[in-house]
N, C-alpha and C positions, 0 to 999 in steps of 0.2 A: 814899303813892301816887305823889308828884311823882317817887320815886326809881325807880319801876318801871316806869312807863311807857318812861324814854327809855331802860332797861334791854330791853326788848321792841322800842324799835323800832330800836335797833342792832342789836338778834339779827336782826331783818327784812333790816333793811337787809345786812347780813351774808350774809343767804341771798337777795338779788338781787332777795327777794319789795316792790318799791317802793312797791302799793298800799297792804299791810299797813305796812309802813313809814311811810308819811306818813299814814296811820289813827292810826297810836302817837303821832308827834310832834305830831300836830293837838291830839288829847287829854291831852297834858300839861303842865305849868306851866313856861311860858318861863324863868324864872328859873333852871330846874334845867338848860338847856343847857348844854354847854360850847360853845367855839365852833367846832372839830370837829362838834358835833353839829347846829350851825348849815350848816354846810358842805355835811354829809351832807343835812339837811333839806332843802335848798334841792336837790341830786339829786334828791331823792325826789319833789319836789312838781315839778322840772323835766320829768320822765320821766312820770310821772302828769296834766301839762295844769296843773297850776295856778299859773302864770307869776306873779302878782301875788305868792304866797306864798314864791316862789323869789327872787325879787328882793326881797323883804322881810328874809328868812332873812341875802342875801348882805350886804345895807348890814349891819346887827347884825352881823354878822362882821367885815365890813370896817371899821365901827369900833371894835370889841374888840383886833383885830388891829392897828392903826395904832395906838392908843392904849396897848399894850404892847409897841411898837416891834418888831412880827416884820412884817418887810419880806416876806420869802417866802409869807406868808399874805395879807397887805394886798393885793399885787400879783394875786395866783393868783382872787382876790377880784373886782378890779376888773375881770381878766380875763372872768371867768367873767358878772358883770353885764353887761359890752359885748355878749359873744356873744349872751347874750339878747335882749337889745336889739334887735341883726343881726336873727337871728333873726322876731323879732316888728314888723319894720319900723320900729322908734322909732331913725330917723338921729340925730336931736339928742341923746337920752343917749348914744347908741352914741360917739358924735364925742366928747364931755363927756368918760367916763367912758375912753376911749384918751389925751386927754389929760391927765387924773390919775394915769394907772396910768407916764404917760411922766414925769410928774414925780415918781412915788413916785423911779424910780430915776436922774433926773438924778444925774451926775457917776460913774453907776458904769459902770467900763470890761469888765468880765467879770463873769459867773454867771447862773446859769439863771434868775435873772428877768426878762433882759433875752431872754433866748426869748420869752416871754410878750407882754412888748410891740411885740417886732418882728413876732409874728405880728398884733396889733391894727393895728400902721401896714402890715401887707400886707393887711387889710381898708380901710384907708383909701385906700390907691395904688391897689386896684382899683375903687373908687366913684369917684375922679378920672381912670381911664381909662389908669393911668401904669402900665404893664404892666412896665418895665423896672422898676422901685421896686417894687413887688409880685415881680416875681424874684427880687433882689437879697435882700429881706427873707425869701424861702421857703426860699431856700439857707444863709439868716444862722439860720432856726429850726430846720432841722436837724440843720445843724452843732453848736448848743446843746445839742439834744437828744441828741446822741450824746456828746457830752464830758459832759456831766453824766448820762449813762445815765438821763434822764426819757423813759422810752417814751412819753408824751400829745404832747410835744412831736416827738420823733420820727416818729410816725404823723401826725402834722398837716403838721409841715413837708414831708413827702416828698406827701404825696397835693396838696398846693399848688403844691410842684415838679413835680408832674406835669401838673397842668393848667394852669401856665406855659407848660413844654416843648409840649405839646400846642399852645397859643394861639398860642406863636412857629414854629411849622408842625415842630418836631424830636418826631412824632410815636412813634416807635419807640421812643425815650429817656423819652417822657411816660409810655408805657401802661405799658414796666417800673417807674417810677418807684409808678405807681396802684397795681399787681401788689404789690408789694413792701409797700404800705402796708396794702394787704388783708392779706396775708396776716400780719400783724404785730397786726392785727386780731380776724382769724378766730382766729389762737390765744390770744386773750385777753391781748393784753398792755397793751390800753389801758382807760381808764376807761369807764364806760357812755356818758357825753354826748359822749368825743372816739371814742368808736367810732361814736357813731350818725353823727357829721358826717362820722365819714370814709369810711364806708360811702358816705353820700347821693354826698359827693364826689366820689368814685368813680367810683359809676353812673351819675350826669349827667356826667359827663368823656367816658366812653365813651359814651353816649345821643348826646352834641352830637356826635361824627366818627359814628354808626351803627354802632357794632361792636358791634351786638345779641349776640352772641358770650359777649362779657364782660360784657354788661349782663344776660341770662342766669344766667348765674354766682353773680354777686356778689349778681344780687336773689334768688336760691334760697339762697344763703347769710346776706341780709337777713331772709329771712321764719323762716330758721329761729334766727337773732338773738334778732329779738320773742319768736316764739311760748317761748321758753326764760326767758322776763320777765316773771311775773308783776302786772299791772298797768300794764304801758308803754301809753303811748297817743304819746309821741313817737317821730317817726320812722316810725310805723305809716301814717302819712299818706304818708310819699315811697314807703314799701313798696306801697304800695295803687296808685298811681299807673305805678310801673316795673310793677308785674304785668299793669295795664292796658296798658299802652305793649305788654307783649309778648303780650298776647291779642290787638291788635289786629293786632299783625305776623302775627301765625297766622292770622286770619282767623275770629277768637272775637269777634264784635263786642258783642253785648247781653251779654257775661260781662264784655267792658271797660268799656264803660258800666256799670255796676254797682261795678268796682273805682276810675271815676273817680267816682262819688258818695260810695261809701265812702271815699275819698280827701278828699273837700271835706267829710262833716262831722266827720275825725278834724283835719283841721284846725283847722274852728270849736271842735272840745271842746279843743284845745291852744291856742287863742284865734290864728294865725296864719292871719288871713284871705289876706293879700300869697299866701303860700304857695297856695292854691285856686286861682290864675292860670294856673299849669299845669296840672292836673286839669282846668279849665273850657277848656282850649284844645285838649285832646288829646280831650276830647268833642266838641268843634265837628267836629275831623276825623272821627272815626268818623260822626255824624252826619252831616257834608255828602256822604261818600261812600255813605252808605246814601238821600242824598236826600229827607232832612229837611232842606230849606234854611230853612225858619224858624230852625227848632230850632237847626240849627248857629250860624243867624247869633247868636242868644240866646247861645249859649255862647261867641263870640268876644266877646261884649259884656261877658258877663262875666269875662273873661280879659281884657279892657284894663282894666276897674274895680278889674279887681285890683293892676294895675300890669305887668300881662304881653303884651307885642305879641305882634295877636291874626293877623302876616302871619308867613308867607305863607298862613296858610290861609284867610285874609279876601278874599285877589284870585283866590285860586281858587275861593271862595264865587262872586264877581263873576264869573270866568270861566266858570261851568256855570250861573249864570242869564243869559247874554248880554251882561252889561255888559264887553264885551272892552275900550273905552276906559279904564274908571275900573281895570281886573284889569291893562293894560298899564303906566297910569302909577302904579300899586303897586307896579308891577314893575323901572319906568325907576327907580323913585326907588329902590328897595331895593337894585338893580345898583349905585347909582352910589354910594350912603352904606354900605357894607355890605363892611371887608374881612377880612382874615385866613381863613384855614382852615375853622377852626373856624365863624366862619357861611357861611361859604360852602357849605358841605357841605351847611346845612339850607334855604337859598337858592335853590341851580340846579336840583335837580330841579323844584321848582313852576316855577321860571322857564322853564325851555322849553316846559313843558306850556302855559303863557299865550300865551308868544310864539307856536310851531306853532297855535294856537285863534286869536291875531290877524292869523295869516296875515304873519309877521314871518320867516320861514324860515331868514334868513342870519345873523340874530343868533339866533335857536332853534340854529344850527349854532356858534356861537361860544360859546355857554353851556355845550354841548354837550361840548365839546371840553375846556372849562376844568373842566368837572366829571370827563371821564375823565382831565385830569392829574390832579386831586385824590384820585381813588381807585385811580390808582398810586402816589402818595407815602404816602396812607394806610393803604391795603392790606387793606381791610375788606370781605366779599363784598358786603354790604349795599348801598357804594358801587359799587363794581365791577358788581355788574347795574345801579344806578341808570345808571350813564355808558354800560352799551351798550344799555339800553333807551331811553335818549333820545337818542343816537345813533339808533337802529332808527327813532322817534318821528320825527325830522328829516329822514331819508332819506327814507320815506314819502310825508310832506305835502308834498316840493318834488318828488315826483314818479319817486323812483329807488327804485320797490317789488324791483327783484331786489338793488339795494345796500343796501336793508335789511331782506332777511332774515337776514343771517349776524349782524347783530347782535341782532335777536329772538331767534335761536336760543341764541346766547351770556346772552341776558339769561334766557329761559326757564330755560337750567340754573341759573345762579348764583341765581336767584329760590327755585330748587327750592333748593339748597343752604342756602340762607337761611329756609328753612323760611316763606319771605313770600305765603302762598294767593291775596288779593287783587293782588298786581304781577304774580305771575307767568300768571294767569289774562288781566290784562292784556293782557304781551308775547303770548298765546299770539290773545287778540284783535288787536291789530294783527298777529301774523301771519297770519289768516287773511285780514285784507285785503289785504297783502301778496302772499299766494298768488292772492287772485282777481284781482288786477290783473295779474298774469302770468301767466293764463289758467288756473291748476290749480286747480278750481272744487270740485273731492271735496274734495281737502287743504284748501282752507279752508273747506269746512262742517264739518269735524272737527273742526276748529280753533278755530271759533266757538262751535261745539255743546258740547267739552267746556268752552270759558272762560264761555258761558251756565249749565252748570251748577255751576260754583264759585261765580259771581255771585249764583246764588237761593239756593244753601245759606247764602250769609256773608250775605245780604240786602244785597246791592248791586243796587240798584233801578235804578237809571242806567244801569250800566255791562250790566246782563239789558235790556233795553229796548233799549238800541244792538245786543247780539248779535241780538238778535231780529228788529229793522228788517232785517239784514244777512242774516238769513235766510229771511227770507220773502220771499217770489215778488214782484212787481213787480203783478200782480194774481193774486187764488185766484179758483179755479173754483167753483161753484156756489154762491156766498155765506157760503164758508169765511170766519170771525174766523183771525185770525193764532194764537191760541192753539189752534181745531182744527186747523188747519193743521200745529201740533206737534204736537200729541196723536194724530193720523193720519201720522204721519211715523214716529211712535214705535209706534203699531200695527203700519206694515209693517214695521219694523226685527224685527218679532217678540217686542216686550216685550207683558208683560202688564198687568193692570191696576195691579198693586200697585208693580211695575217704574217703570211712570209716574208715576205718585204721587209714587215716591219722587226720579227724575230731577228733574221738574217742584215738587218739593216742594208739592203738594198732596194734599189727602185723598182717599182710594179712589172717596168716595161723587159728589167734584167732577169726577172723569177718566170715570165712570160715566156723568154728564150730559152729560158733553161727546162723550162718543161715542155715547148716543145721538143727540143733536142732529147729531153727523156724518152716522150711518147714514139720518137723516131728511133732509138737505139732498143727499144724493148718492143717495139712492133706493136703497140697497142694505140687504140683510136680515144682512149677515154683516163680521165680520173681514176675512175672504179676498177678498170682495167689496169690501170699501172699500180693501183694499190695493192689487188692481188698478184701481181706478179712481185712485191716488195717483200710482200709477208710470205710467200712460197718461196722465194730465194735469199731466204734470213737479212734483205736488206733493214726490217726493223726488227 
C-alpha cells in the first residue's frame, strides 16, 4: 500500500491537482518517499495552507540531500525554507537559513546555485534598506538564470529588477522589466510557487506607482492562474485583495469589502497573518469613505497589528473627524521621513487633501506640484488625474475658483479614463463649487446633482451630504426637510416616482411619503401644483 499511495500522489501532483496531491502524501508511509517526493510534498502542502508540513517535508530533504553531497538540491532546499519563512514573517529562520544556503556554496565562483542565494541576500539588502545591494543582487540572478536557462530564477530575478528600477525612479525600464516577467509566467514557464510570487510581485509593483491598468491585467490573469489549481489556497489571498483594490476604484464598494474579508481569512487558513495588514487597510479606506469612522478606524488598527502602516489613511481618518492638528502633524512627519517615487506616489494625494482641510494652502500647492512632476515621469492616468485634481483642489481653497476649473475639467476626464466613479464624482464636485463661486449657478447644480448621485449609488455618505448642504436653499419654504426639498426638485424636473427612487436610491413606497408630506406642507392637491409652487419659491 506504502507503494501506491506516493504512486497516486505524483500522478496528482502531475496534474496540478495539489489538494489531491497532499491528501496522497499525508496518507502514506514516509519512509517510502524519495526525496523528490519530499520536494514535491512540501509544493503541495505549500500551495494547499499547510506551512508546518511544508517546512517539515523541506528540512528531510535538506538533510537527505546534504548528507549525499548533491549541492544543487541542499541549496534549492535551503532556498525554498527561507522563502517560507519570508513569507510567514519568521525573520530569524529566514536570516538563519540565507546564511546556511551562503555557506553551502562558499568558495564557488560560478553556477546556478549561486543564483539561489544571491536572490536570498537581495531579500536580506532589502529588509536593511540597502537598495543598491538588492540591485546589484537582482541583475546578478538574472543573469544566472539566463546562462544556466533555469526559467524560476529568470522570472524571479527580472520581476526584482523591476521593482528595483521602479524604486530608483527609472520607471519605464521597471514596468517592461514586470512585463517581461509576466509574460514568462503567464506561459508557464515557471514553477507553481515562483509563479505565484511573481505574479503577487508584479501586481504590488504596479499598485505602489497606480497603474491600475496593469494591475487590472495581470490580476485577471491571477484569478484565472488559481481558479485552473485545483486546491490552491496560496496566493488566493493577494488575488482576493487586488480584486478588491479594483472594485474599489470602480466604485463597487460592499463587493470589495467582501473581497478584503475573503482576503484575510485565506490568509489565516495559509497561516500568514503579517499578510491580513493589507486587506485590513484597504478596508479602513473603503470604510472611512463611506463614513464608518469607527469601523474604519478598527481596520487601521488592524493593519498596524499586523505590521502594516495604517497612514496615510489614518490622518485622513483624523482629518474628516476634525482633528486637523494630529491629520497635519501625520502629515508633517510622513512629508519629511518618506522618499523615493514609489512612496511618494501613495503619499501626496492624501497630503494635500489634509493640508487644503488645515488651511495650509501654500504647501497644499507645493505637494501639488511635486505630485504632477511624479505623474509625468511616471505616466499613469491614475496619477495624472490625481496631480490635476489636487492642483484643481488648491486653486479652489486659496481662492482662484476660474484657475481651477481647467484642472477639474482635465481631472474629471482622466478620472473618467480611469474608470475611478468615486474621484471623478469628486472633481465634478469641486467643480460645481468652482462654477458657483464664479457665478454660473445652473452649471453647478448640474454639477453637484450628478456627483450627489454617484455618491448615494457607491454609498458615499460624506461626500452625498456635502452635495446636498451645497444644494439646498439657505432656508426652504413652508417647512420643507432638505430631502423634500429634492424629491420636489425631482418632481418638477418631470421624473416620476420610480425615476426618484431610483436617482435618490430609495424605495418607491419611501418617495410615495415624501410626497405626500410635500403636497400636505405646501397645501397643494397635485404634481403640477407642487411644481409651481417649487419654481415660484426658488426651490429649483
Amino acid at each position: 500500500m506504502a507503494d501506491v499511495q506516493p504512486e497516486s500522489a505524483r500522478a496528482e501532483f502531475a496534474r496540478g491537482d495539489w489538494g489531491a496531491a497532499y491528501a496522497a502524501w499525508a496518507g502514506a508511509e514516509p519512509d517510502s518517499f524519495s526525496t523528490g517526493d519530499l520536494e514535491d510534498l512540501a509544493v503541495a502542502a505549500e500551495l494547499t495552507g499547510h506551512h508546518d508540513q511544508a517546512v517539515t517535508a523541506l528540512h528531510q530533504a535538506f538533510r537527505r540531500s546534504h548528507e549525499d553531497g548533491d549541492l544543487g538540491r541542499s541549496v534549492r532546499c535551503a532556498f525554498r525554507i527561507t522563502m517560507i519563512s519570508h513569507v510567514h514573517g519568521e525573520s530569524a529562520l529566514a536570516h538563519g537559513w540565507t546564511s546556511r544556503a551562503e555557506s553551502l556554496v562558499a568558495g564557488l565562483d560560478s553556477g546556478v546555485d549561486l543564483g539561489w542565494v544571491d536572490f536570498l541576500r537581495l531579500f536580506r539588502a532589502l529588509a536593511a534598506g540597502d537598495y543598491a545591494v538588492a540591485g546589484s543582487c537582482a541583475d546578478a540572478v538574472t543573469a544566472c538564470g539566463r546562462l544556466h536557462d533555469e526559467p524560476d530564477l529568470t522570472a524571479l530575478g527580472m520581476s526584482a529588477q523591476g521593482r528595483m528600477a521602479i524604486y530608483s525612479g527609472r520607471v519605464g525600464e521597471g514596468l517592461a522589466l514586470l512585463d517581461e516577467a509576466m509574460v514568462r509566467v503567464v506561459a508557464g514557464e515557471a514553477s507553481p510557487v515562483v509563479a505565484g510570487h511573481v505574479f503577487c510581485t508584479a501586481i504590488e509593483g504596479c499598485q505602489e506607482i497606480s497603474d491600475f491598468g496593469r494591475v487590472a491585467e495581470w490580476t485577471a490573469a491571477l484569478e484565472r492562474w488559481c481558479a485552473a489549481q485545483p486546491g490552491l489556497l496560496a496566493f488566493t489571498g493577494q488575488c482576493a485583495v487586488h480584486r478588491g483594490q479594483l472594485l474599489r476604484l470602480h466604485g463597487e464598494w460592499q463587493q470589495a469589502l467582501d473581497e478584503f474579508e475573503h482576503a484575510t481569512r485565506r490568509y489565516q487558513e495559509v497561516h500568514s497573518p503579517d499578510a491580513a495588514g493589507l486587506a485590513a487597510y484597504e478596508a479602513g479606506e473603503v470604510l472611512r469613505l463611506r463614513g464608518d469612522l469607527d469601523e474604519a478606524d478598527a481596520a487601521y488598527e488592524r493593519a498596524a497589528d499586523s505590521g502594516f502602516d495604517p497612514q496615510p489613511g489614518l490622518a485622513l481618518l483624523w482629518s474628516a473627524r476634525g482633528q486637523r492638528a494630529a491629520a497635519s502633524a501625520a502629515i508633517d512627519r510622513l512629508l519629511a521621513e518618506t522618499g523615493g517615487p514609489v512612496q511618494r506616489c501613495r503619499l501626496l494625494p492624501a497630503a494635500v487633501s489634509i493640508l487644503v482641510a488645515a488651511g495650509q494652502g501654500e504647501r497644499a500647492r507645493q505637494a501639488a506640484a511635486e505630485l504632477d512632476d511624479l505623474a509625468g515621469h511616471v505616466g499613469c492616468v491614475w496619477l495624472e488625474a490625481a496631480a490635476a485634481h489636487a492642483h484643481g483642489e488648491v486653486e479652489l481653497a486659496t481662492g482662484d475658483a476660474a484657475g481651477a476649473l481647467p484642472y477639474l475639467r482635465k481631472a474629471q476626464q482622466l478620472w473618467a479614463r480611469a474608470d475611478a466613479a468615486f474621484e471623478r464624482a469628486c472633481a465634478r464636485l469641486l467643480t460645481g463649487r468652482a462654477l458657483a463661486a464664479v457665478g454660473d449657478t445652473e452649471s453647478s447644480r448640474r454639477e453637484i446633482e450628478a456627483a450627489r448621485t454617484v455618491f448615494r449609488q457607491i454609498g458615499a455618505r460624506p461626500t452625498a451630504d456635502e452635495a446636498e448642504r451645497l444644494l439646498a436653499p439657505t432656508t426652504l419654504p413652508a417647512g420643507l426637510t432638505a430631502r423634500e426639498a429634492e424629491v420636489l426638485r425631482l418632481v418638477a424636473s418631470g421624473r416620476s416616482n420610480a425615476q426618484i427612487a431610483a436617482d435618490l436610491v430609495l424605495s418607491e413606497k419611501t418617495v410615495a411619503r415624501h410626497l405626500s408630506n410635500i403636497f400636505t406642507k405646501l397645501d397643494v392637491p397635485s404634481r403640477t401644483a407642487a411644481t409651481a409652487f417649487a419654481f415660484e419659491h426658488g426651490v429649483v
